[in-house]
MARFI-52971 format. One line per 10 residues: number of its first residue (from 1); their letters; for each residue z, x, y of N, C-alpha, C, O, CB. Coordinates in steps of 0.1 Angstrom, whole numbers, plus 5000, padded with zeros to 4 digits. Glycine has a CB too. Example, Ala and Ser with C-alpha at 12.3 -4.5 7.8 and 13.67 -1.06 7.14 Angstrom:
<pts>
1> AS> 5078 5132 4943 5078 5123 4955 5078 5132 4967 5085 5142 4967 5090 5113 4955; 5071 5128 4978 5071 5137 4989 5079 5129 5000 5080 5134 5011 5057 5141 4994
</pts>
This chain:
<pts>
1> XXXXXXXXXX> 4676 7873 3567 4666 7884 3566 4672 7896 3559 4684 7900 3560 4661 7888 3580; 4660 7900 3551 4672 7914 3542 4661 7925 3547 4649 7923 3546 4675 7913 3518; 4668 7939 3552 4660 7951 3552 4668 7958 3544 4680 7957 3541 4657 7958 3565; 4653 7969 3538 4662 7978 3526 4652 7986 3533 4641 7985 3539 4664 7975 3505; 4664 7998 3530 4655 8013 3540 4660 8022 3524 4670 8021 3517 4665 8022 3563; 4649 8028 3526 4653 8041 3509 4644 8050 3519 4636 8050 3528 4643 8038 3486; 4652 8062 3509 4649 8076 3514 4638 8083 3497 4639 8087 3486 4668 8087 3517; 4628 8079 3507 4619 8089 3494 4616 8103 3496 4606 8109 3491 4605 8083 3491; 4623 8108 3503 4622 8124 3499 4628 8132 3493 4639 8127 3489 4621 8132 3508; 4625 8144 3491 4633 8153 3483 4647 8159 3486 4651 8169 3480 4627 8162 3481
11> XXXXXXXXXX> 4652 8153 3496 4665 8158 3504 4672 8148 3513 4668 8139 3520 4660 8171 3514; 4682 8151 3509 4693 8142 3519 4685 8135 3532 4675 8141 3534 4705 8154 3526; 4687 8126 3539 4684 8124 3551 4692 8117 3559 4694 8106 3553 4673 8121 3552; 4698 8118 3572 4706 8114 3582 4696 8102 3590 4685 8105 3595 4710 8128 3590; 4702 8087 3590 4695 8079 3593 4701 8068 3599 4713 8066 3599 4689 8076 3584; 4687 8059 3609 4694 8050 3616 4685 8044 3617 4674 8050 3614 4701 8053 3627; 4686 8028 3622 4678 8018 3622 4678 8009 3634 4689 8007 3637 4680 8011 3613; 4669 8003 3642 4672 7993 3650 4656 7986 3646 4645 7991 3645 4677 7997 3667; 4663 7968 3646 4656 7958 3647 4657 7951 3665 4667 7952 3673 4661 7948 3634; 4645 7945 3665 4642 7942 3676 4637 7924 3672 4629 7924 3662 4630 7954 3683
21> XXXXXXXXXX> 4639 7915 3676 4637 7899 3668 4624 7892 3687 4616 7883 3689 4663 7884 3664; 4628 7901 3694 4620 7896 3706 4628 7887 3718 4640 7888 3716 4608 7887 3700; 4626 7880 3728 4630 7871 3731 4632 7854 3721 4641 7846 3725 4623 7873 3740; 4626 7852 3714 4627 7838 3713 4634 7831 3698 4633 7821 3692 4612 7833 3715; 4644 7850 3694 4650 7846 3682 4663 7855 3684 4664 7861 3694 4641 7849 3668; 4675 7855 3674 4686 7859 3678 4694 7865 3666 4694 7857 3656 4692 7850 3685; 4699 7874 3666 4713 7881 3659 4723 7872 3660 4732 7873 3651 4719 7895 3668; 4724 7861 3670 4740 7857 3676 4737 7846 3674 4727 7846 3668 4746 7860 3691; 4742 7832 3677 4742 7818 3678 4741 7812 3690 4736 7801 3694 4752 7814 3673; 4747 7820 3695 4745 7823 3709 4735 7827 3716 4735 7826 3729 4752 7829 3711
31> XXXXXXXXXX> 4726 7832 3709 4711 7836 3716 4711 7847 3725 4700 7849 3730 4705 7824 3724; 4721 7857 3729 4720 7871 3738 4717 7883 3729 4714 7893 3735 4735 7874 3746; 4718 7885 3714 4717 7894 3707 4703 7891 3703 4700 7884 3693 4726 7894 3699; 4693 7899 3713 4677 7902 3709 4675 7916 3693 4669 7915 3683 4669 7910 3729; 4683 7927 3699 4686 7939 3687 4694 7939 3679 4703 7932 3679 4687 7950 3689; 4692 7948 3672 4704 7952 3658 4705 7965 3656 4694 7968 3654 4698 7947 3642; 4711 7974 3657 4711 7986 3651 4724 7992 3644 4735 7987 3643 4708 7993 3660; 4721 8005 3639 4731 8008 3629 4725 8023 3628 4713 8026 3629 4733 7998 3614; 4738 8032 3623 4737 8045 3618 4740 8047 3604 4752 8048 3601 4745 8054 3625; 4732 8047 3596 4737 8047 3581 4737 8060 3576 4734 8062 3564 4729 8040 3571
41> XXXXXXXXXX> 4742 8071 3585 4746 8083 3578 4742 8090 3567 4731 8084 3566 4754 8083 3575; 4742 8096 3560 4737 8108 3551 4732 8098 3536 4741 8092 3529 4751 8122 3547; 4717 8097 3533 4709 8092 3525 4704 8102 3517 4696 8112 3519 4699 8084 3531; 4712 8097 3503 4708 8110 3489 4692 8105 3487 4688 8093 3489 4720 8107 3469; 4683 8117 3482 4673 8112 3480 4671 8102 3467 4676 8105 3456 4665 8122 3481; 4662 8088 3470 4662 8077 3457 4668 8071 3458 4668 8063 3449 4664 8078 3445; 4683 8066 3471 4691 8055 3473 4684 8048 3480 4676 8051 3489 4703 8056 3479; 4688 8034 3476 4683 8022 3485 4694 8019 3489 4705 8023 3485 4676 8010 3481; 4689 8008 3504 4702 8005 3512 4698 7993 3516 4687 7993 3520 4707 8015 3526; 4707 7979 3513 4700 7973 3517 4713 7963 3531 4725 7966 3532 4693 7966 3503
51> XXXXXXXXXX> 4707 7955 3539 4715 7953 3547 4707 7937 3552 4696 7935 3556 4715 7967 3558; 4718 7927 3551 4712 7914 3556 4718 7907 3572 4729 7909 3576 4716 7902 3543; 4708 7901 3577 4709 7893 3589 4707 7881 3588 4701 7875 3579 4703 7897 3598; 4714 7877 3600 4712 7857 3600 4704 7860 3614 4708 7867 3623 4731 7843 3603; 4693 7853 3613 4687 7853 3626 4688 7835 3628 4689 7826 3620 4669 7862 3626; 4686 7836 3644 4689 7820 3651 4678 7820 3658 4672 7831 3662 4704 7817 3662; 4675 7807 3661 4663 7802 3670 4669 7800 3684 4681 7797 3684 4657 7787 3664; 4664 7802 3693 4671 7798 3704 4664 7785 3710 4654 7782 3703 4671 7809 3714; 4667 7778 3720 4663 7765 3726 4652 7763 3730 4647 7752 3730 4669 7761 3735; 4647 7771 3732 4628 7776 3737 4623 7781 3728 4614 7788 3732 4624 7787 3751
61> XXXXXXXXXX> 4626 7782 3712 4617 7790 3705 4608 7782 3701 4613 7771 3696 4622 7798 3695; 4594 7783 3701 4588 7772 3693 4582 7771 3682 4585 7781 3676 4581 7769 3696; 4575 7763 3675 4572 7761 3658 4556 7772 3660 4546 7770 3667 4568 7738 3651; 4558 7784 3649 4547 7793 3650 4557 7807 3644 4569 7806 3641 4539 7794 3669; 4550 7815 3644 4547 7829 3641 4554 7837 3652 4551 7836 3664 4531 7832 3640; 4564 7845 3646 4574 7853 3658 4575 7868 3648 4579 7868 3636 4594 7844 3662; 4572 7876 3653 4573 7889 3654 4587 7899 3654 4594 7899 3664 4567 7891 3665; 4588 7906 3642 4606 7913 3641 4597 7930 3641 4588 7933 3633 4620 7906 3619; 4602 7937 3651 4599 7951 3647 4610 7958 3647 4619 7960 3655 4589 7958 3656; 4607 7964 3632 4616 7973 3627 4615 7989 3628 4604 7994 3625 4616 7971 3613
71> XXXXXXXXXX> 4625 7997 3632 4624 8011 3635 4638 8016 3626 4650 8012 3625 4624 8015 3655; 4628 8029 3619 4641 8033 3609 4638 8048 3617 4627 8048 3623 4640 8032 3588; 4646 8059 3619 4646 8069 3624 4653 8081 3612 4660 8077 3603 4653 8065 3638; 4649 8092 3613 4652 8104 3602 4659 8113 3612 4651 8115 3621 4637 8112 3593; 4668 8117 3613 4675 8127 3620 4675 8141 3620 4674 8146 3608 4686 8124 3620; 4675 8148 3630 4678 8164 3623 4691 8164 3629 4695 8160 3640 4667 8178 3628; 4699 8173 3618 4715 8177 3618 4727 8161 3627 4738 8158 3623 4716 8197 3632; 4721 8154 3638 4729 8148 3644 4718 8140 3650 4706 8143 3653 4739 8155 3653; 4729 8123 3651 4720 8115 3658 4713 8115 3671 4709 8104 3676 4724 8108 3657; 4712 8126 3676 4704 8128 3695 4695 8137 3690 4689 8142 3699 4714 8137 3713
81> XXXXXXXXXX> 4691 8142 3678 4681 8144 3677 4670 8140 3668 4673 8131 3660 4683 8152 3677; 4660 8143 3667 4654 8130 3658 4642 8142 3653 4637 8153 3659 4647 8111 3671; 4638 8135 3638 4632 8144 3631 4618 8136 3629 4607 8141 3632 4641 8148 3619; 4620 8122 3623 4607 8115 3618 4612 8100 3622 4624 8096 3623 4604 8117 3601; 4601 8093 3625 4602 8077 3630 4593 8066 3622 4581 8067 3620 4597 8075 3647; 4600 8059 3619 4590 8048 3613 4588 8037 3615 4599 8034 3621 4592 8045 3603; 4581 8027 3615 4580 8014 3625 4570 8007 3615 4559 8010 3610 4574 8018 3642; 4576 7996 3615 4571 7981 3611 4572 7973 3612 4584 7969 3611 4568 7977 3605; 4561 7963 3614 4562 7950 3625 4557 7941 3614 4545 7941 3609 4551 7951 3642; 4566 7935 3612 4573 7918 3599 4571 7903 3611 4572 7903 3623 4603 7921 3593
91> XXXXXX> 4568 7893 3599 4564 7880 3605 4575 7871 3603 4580 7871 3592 4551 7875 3599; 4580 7862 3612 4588 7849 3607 4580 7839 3610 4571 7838 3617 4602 7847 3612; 4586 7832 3604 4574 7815 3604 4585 7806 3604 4591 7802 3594 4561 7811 3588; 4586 7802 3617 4599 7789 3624 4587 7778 3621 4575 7777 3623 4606 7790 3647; 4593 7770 3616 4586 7755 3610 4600 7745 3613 4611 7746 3608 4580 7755 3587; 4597 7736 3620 4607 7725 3619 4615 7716 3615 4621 7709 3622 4605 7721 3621
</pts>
């Protein structure tokens, strides 16, 4: 899975991300890693960033339509505080 987060505004922005894959998919091989997150620090305005994952099926996932929601976050001055939030909810399609 590839997410690319860009900064389209006119100014720097301080940023962070967490993916969420749900119960019935995984970060790990192991199947305990439901999230993902990361602080990607000071974004010039017009950079893209792009960042890839291996996602895993776990033993109970079944053949159908599974749900990844993505949250990118805009900071003010430091990460405990938070300026703007963004969120979108992406499809995977497990086929056998």
């Amino acid at each position: 899975m590839a997410l690319t987060i860009m900064n389209h505004g006119p100014g720097s922005a301080l940023v962070s991300f967490e993916l969420d894959c749900g119960r019935s998919l995984s970060f790990d091989k192991g199947g305990f890693k439901a999230t993902e997150s990361e602080n990607l620090g000071e974004i010039s305005p017009g950079v893209r960033i792009e960042k890839f994952f291996h996602l895993f099926a776990k033993p109970v996932t079944k053949v159908g339509t599974h749900q990844i929601k993505i949250k990118a976050t805009e900071h003010f001055n430091s990460y405990n505080l938070v300026k703007k939030e963004y969120g979108k909810i992406t499809e995977l399609i497990v086929e056998e």
